[in-house]
C-alpha positions in Angstrom: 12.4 14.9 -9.4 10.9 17.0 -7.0 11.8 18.4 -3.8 9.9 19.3 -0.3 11.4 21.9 2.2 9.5 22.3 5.5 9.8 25.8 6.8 9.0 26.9 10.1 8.5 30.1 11.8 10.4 31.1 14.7 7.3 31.8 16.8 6.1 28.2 16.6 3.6 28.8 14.5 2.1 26.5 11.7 5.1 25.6 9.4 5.2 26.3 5.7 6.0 23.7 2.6 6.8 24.0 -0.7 7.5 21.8 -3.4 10.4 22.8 -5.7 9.7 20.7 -9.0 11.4 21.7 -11.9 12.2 25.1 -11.3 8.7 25.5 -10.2 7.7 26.3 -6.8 3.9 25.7 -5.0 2.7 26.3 -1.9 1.2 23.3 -0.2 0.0 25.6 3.1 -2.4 28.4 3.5 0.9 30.6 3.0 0.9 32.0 -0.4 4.6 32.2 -1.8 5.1 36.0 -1.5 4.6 36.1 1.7 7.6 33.0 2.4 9.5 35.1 0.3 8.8 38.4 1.9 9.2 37.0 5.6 12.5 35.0 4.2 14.2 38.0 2.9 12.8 40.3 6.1 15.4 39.0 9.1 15.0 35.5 8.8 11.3 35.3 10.4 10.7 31.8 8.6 13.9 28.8 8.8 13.7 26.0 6.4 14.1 22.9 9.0 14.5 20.0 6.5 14.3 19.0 2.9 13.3 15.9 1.1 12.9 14.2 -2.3 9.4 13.9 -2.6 9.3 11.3 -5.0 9.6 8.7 -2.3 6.9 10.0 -0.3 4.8 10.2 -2.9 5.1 6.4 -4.0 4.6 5.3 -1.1 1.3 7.6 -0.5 -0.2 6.4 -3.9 1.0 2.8 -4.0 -0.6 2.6 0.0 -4.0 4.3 -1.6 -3.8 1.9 -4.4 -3.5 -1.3 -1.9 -6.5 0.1 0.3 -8.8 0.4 -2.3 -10.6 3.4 -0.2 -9.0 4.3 3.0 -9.0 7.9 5.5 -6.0 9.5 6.0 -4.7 7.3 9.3 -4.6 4.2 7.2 -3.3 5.3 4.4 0.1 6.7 6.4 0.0 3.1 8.2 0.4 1.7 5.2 2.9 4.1 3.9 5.3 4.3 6.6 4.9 8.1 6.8 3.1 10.8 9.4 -0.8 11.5 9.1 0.3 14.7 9.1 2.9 14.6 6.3 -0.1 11.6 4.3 -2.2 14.3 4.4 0.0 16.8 2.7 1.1 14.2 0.4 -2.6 13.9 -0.5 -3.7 17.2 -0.8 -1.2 17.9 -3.4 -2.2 14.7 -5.3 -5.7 16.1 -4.7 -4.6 19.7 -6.1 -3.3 17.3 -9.2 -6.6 15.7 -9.6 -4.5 12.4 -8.9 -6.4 11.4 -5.8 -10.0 12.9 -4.6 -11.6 12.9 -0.8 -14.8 11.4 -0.8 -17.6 12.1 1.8 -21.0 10.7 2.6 -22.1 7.5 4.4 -18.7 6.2 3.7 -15.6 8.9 3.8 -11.7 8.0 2.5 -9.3 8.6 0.0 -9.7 7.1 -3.5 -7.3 6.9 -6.4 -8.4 8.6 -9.5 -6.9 6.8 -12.9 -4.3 10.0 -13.4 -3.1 8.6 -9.9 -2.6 5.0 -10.6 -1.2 6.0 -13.9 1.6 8.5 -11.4 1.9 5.5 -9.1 2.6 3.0 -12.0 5.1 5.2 -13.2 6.8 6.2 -9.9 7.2 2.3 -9.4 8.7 1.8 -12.7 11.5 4.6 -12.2 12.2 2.7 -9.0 12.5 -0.9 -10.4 14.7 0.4 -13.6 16.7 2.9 -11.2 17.5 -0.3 -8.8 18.0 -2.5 -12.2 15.9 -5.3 -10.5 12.9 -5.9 -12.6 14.0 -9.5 -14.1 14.5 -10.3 -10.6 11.2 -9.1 -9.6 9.6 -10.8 -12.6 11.2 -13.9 -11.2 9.9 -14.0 -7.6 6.1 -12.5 -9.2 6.2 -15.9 -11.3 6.5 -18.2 -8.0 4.3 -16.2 -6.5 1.6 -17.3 -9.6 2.3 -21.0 -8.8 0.3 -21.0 -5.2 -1.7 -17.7 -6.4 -5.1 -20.2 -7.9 -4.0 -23.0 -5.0 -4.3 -20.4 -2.6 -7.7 -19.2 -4.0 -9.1 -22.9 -4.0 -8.1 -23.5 -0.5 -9.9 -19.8 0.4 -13.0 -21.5 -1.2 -12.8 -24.7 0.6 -12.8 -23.0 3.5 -16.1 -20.9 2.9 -18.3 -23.4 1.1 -17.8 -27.5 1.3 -19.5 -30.2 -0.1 -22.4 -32.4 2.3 -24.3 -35.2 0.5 -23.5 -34.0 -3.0 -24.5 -30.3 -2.2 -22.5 -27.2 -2.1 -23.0 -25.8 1.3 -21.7 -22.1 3.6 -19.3 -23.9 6.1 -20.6 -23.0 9.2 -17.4 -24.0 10.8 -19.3 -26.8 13.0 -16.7 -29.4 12.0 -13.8 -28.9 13.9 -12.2 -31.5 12.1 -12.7 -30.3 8.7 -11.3 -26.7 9.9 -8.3 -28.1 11.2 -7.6 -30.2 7.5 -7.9 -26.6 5.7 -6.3 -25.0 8.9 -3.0 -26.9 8.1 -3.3 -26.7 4.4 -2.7 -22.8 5.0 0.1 -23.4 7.3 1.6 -25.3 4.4 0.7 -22.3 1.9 2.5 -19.7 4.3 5.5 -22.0 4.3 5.8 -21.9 1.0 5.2 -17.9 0.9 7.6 -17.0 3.6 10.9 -17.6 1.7 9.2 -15.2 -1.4 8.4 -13.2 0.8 11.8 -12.9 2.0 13.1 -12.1 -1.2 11.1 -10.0 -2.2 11.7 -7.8 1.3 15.3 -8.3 0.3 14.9 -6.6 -3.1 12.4 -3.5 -1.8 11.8 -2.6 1.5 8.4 -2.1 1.0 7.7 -5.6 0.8 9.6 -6.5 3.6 6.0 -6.5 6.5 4.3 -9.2 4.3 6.0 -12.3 6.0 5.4 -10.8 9.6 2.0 -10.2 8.5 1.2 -13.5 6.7 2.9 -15.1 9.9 0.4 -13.1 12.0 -3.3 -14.0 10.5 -1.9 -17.5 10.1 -1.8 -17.5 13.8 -4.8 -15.7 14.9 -6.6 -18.4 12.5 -4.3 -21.2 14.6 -5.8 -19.8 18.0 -9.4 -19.9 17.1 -9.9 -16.6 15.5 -10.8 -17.8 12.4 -12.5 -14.4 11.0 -8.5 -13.7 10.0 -8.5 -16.3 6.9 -10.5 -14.7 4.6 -12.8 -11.7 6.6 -12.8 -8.5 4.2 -11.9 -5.0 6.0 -9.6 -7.0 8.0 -5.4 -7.4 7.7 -6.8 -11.4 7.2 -4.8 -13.7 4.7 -6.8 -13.1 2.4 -6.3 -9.6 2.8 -2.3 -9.7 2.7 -2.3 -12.4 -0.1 -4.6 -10.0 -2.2 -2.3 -6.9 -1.5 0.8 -8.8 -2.0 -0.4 -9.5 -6.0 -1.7 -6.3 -6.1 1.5 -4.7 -5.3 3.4 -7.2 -7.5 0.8 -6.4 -10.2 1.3 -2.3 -9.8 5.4 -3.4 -9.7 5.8 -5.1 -13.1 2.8 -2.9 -15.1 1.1 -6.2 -15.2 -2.9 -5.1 -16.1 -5.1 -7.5 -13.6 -7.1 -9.0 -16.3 -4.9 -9.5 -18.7 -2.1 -11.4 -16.2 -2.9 -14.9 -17.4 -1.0 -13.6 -20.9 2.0 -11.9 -19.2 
């Protein structure tokens, strides 16, 4: 396990990191590790202000990555629970690792390289075996699979419908019709919330997915109805689909294999 120390020197100037892993020690600044040693043993010029097992921060970093799909530096640290500033550390040195890579163009973000979601798989592994909870995991994942395909039919209904025998986009010009799938999902999220709740009572991490279901839920109740299924967007859809992918990442459980887990 691995630990950060955050070094600053007295001037105010821009601080110095290094990661102590194994009895190995790296830079993660522009100042090369002579020089921290030189000013360190020279009066004191650099003071190490705090310390941290980076482990954390680094699962939480790569799982957020690996929930966003592609996503710059601010989200990524939303999603994390951590600084830009301290995401963006975190990522260079997964960078450096050839774990994560920056891409630029018409389209610029962070994306997970397979070295990286193998490091994240295995990071969330040592965390369910440390905390001894994985058959309670495996338990809440498995009620989560009973309204997983429900869930996806009711997304369906609510973008296509059938009009004289035809499968047809609903435009959302039936007001009544909305409001029959509107309260079908206020049914779904009632029978998400107390999973939900165990599953924030196992791992904090998974504690901002009922506040977060709760919240599309009523956006889509007060006429926004872009926040059931829009893409790009914290919509249900959104959450539901990062809620199994986290579960998925959680238990080792390979997407396209799940229906023989």
């Amino acid at each position: 396990m691995g630990v950060t120390a955050v070094a600053t020197r007295f001037d105010g100037s821009s601080p110095v990191v290094w990661e102590f892993r194994d009895g190995l020690t790296s830079i993660l600044s522009r100042f090369s590790l002579s020089e921290a040693y030189k000013e360190l043993r020279g009066g004191g010029a650099v003071a190490i202000t705090s310390t941290a097992v980076d482990n954390e921060e680094q699962l939480r970093v790569v799982h957020a990555l690996r929930l966003k799909s592609f996503a710059d530096t601010d989200v990524v640290a939303e999603a994390a629970g951590v600084s830009p500033e301290r995401a963006k550390q975190v990522l260079d040195g997964l960078a450096d690792a050839e774990r994560v890579k920056y891409r630029e163009g018409r389209m610029t973000g962070w994306m997970l390289l397979p070295a990286g979601r193998a490091h994240g798989e295995a990071l969330l592994a040592q965390q369910l075996d440390d905390a001894g909870r994985r058959a309670q995991l495996d338990a809440i994942y498995r009620r989560f699979l009973e309204h997983n395909q429900p869930f996806l039919g009711l997304c369906t209904d609510w973008q296509v419908r059938m009009i004289d025998g035809a499968q047809v986009s609903n435009d959302h010009g039936d007001a009544e019709y909305d409001a029959m799938i509107i309260g079908r999902l206020a049914e779904a999220d009632a029978s998400m919330q107390p999973i939900c709740a165990d599953l924030g009572a196992l791992f904090q991490r998974f504690e901002h997915y009922a506040p977060s279901f709760a919240e599309a839920l009523a956006k889509v109740q007060s006429g926004e109805l872009e926040w059931f299924t829009k893409p790009m967007i914290e919509s249900y859809h959104t959450i539901w689909f990062e809620l199994h992918e986290d579960l998925l990442a959680s238990l080792g459980i390979d997407r396209a294999k799940e229906g023989h887990a």
